[in-house]
N, C-alpha and C positions, 0 to 999 in steps of 0.2 A: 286159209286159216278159218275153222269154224266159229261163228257167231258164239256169241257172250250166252250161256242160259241164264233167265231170270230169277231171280230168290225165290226161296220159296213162299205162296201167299202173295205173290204178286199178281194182279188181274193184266194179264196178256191182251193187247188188242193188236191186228193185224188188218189192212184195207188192201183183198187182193183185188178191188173193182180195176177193170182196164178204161182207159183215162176217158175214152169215149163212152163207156156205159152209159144208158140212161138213167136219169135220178132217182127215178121210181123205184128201179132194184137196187140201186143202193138203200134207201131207209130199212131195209130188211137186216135186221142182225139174227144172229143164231149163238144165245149161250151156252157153251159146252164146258162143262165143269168134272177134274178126273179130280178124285180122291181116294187115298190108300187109311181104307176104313180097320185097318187091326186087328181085322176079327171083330170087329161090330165092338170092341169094347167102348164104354163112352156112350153109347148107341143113340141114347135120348139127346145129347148134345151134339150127336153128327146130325141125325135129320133136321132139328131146328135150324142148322146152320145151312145145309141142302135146302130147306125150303126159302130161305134167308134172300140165299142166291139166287131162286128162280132161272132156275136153268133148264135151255130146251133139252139138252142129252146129257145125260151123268154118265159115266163111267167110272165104276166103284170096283175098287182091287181089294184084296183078300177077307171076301164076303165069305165066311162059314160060321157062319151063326148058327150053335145047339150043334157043333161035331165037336 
C-alpha cells in the first residue's frame, strides 16, 4: 500500500540520518522548495513568497514568462 501524499502547502520534513551518523552531519538541513508557477502569473507574489522560504534548491514548473 503506498504512503498518504501530503496536502498541498504542507512543509514535508524527512530524517534519512542512519542511527549511528554523527551529530555533526546531522545539523545540516537542505531546503528544497518545488512550485508550479502558472506561467509566472502573480509573479511579484511568487518571488516574495520564494524568498520567504529561503530555500537551498527551487524547482519551478511552468516558467515561460513573455511566450
Amino acid at each position: 500500500m503506498a504512503p498518504e501524499l501530503p496536502q498541498p502547502l504542507t512543509v514535508v520534513q524527512r530524517n534519512f540520518w542512519a542511527p549511528g551518523e554523527p551529530a555533526a552531519r546531522r545539523d545540516h538541513t537542505v531546503r528544497i522548495v518545488q512550485w508550479n508557477v502558472e506561467r509566472c502569473y502573480q509573479l511579484e507574489g511568487i518571488i516574495e513568497e520564494l524568498r520567504r522560504l529561503e530555500a537551498d534548491v527551487l524547482a519551478l514548473q511552468e516558467v515561460d514568462w513573455g511566450l
